[in-house]
C-alpha positions as CSV (number, residue, x, y, z in Angstrom):
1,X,-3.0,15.0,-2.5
2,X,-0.1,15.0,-0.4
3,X,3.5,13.8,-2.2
4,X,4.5,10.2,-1.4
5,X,6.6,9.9,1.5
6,X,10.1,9.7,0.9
7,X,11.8,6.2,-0.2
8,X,12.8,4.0,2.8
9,X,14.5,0.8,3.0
10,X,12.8,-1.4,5.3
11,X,15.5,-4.2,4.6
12,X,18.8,-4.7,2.3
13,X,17.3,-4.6,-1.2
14,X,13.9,-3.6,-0.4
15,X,12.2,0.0,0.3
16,X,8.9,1.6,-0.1
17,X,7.1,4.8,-0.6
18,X,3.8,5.6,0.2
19,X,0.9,8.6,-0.4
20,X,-2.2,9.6,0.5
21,X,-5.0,8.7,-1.6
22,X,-8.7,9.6,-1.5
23,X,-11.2,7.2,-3.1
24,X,-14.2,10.0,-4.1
25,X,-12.4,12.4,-2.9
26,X,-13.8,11.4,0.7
27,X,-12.1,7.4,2.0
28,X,-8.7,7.9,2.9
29,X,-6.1,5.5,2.6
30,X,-2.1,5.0,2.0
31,X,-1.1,3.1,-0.7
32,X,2.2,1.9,-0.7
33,X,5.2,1.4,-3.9
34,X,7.5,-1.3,-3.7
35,X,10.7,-1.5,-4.6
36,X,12.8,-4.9,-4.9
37,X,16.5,-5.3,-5.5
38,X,16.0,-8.9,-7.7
39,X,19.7,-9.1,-7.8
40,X,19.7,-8.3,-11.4
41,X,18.0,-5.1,-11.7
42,X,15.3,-3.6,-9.5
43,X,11.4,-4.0,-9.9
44,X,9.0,-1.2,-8.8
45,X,5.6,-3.3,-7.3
46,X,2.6,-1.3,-7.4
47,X,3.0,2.1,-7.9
48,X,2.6,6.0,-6.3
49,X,3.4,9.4,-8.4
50,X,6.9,9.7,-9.3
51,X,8.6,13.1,-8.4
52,X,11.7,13.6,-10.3
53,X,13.4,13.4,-6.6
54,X,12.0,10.0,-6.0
55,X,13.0,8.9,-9.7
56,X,16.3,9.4,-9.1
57,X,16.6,8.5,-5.7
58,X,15.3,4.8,-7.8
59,X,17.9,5.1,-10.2
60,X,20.8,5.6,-7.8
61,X,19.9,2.2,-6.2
62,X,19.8,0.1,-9.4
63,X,18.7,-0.3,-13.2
64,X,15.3,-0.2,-13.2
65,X,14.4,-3.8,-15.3
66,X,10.3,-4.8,-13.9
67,X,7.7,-3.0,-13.3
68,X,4.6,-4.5,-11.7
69,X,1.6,-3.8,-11.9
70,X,-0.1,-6.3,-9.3
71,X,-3.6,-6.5,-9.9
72,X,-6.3,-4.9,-12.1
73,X,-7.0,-2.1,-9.5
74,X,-3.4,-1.1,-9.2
75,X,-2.3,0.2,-12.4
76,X,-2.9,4.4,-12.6
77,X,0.9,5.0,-12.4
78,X,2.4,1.8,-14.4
79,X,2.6,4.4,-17.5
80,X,4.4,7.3,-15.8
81,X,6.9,4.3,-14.2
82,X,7.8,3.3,-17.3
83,X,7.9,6.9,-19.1
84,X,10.6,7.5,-16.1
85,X,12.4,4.0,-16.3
86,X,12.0,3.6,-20.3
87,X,14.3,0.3,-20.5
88,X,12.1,-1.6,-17.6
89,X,9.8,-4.0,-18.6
90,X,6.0,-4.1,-17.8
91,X,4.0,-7.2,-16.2
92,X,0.4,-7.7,-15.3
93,X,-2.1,-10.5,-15.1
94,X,-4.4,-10.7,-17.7
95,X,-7.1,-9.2,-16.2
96,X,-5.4,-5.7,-16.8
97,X,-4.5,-6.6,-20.0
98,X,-7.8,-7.0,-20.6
99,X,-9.2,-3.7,-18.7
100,X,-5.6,-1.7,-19.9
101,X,-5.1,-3.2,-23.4
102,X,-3.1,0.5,-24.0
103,X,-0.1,-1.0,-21.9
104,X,1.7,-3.2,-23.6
105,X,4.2,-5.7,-21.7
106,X,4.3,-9.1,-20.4
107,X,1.0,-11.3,-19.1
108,X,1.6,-13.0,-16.5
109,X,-1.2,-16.4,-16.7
110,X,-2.5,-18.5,-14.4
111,X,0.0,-21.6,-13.6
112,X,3.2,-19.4,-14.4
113,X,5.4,-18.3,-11.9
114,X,8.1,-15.9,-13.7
115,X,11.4,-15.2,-11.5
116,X,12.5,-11.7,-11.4
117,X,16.6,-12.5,-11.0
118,X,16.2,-14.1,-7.3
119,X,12.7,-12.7,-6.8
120,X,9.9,-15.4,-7.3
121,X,6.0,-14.6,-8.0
122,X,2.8,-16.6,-8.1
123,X,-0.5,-15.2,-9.4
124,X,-3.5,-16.1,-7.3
125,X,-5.5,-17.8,-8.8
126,X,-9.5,-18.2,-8.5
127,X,-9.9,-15.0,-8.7
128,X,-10.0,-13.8,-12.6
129,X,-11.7,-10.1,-12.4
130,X,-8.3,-9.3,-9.9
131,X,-5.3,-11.7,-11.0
132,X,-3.2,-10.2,-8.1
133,X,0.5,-11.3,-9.0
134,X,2.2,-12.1,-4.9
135,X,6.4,-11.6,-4.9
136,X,8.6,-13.1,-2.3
137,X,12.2,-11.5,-1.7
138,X,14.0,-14.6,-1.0
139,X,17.3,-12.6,0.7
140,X,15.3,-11.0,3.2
141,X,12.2,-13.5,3.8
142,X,9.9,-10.5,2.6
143,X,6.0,-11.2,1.3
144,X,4.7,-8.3,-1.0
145,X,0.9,-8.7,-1.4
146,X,-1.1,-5.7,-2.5
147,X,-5.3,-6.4,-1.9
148,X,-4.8,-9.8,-0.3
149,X,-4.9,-8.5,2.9
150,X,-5.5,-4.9,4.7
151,X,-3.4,-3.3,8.0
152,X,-5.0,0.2,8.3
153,X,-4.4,1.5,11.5
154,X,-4.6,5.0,11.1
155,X,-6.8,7.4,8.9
156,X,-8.3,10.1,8.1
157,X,-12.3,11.1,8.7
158,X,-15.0,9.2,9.9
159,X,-16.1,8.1,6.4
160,X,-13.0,5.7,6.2
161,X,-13.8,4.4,9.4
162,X,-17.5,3.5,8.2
163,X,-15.9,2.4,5.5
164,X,-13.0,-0.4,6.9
165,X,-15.9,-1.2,9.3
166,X,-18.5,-2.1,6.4
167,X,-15.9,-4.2,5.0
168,X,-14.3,-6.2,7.9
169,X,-10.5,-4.2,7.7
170,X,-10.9,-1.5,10.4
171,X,-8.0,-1.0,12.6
172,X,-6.6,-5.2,12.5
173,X,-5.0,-7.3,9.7
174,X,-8.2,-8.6,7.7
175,X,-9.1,-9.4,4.2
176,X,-11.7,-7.1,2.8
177,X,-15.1,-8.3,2.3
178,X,-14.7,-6.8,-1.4
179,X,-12.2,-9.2,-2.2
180,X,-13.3,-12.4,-0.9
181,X,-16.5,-11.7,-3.2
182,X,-14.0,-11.8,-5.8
183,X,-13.2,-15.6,-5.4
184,X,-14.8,-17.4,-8.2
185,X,-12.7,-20.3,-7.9
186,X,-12.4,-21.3,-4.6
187,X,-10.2,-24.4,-4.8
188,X,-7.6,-22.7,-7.5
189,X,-7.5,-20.0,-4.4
190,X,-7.2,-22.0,-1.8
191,X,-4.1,-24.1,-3.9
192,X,-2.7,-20.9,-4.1
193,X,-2.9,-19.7,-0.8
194,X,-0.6,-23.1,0.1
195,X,1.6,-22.6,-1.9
196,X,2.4,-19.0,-0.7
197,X,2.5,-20.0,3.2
198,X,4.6,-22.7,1.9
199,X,6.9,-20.1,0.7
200,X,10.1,-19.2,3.7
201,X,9.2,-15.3,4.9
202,X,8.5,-13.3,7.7
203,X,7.8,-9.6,6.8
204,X,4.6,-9.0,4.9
205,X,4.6,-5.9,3.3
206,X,1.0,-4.9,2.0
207,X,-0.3,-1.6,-0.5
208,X,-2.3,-0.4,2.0
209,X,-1.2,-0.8,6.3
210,X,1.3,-0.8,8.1
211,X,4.0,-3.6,7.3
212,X,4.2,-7.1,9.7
213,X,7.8,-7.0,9.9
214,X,7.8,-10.5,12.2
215,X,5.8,-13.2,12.8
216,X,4.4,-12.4,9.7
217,X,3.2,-15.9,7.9
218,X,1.7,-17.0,11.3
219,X,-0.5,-13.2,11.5
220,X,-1.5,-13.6,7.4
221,X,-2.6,-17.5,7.7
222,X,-4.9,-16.1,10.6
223,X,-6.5,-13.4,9.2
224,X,-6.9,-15.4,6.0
225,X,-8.0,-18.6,8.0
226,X,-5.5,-20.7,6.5
């Protein structure tokens, strides 16, 4: 596995990092970290394996306060986050609390909507095998989604490709297959859904794909069909 990338600000007070990961050893994807300036403190969203270079290239930016672990599938390098940032916080939906009960931190439930300093979050609801927690950076009109939507251009080996094809994400802005077989509920979805295009931004920063950095809420109510 190839070390994240190094940590680059795509905006003031927000940057990302991302590495390679291999699902079986065979699908290829990048998955993407986070990281927020909330005006009081920083949060890490999502998560990639912390070199001691990238930790304190983090703690030169800020106090580390959040960390975020978005959604029941991302959540292999909350623990190592917080072993490196001991005096952040962690927060999860309650599906991971469920699945993880060895991390301990804060739940975020359906119906809340904690603010991280300027930062504001929803948790998407209808969907309670995933609870995928969606952050808006006010300051620079910045979406951070992690499974709610795909923007895989590029990968590695013909696999993948099958892959993104099977499940409605190759090459193009989509919403996996996979997830929308996740929606249980689909009115408590579809509130939430409103309420995030409601929300002012324009970048759309995903875990995996390339980032929208314009015209982003028009591009994610259309692939969503919003």
């Amino acid at each position: 596995m190839q070390q994240p990338k190094v940590l680059e600000e795509l905006a003031p007070g927000v940057w990302h990092s991302e590495h390679d990961l291999f699902i079986l050893g065979m699908v290829h994807f990048r998955t993407r970290m986070v990281v927020l300036d909330t005006g009081d403190g920083l949060m890490l969203h999502g998560g990639v394996p912390l070199d001691d270079s990238q930790a304190e290239h983090i703690g030169r930016l800020g106090e580390v306060k959040h960390v975020l672990a978005p959604n029941s599938f991302h959540h292999l390098y909350a623990r190592p986050a917080l072993e490196r940032f001991p005096g952040a916080k962690l927060w999860r939906g309650a599906a991971l609390a469920r699945k993880r009960p060895d991390l301990t931190g804060e739940v975020i439930e359906a119906g809340q909507a904690p603010r991280f300093g300027e930062v504001q979050s929803l948790l998407l609801g209808g969907m309670p095998k995933l609870d995928e927690v969606i952050v808006l950076h006010p300051a620079t009109r910045t979406l951070v989604v992690t499974d709610l939507v795909f923007n895989i251009l590029e990968y590695k080996g013909w696999l993948s490709g099958l892959v993104f094809r099977l499940t409605g994400t190759h090459k193009k802005l989509g919403q996996s297959r996979l997830l929308r077989s996740a929606i249980k509920q689909k009115a408590a979805y579809q509130a939430s859904l409103e309420q995030i295009l409601a929300w002012d931004f324009d970048r759309v920063i995903m875990a995996h794909g390339e980032v929208l950095e314009t015209d982003g809420k028009d591009r994610l109510a259309r692939a969503l069909g919003a």
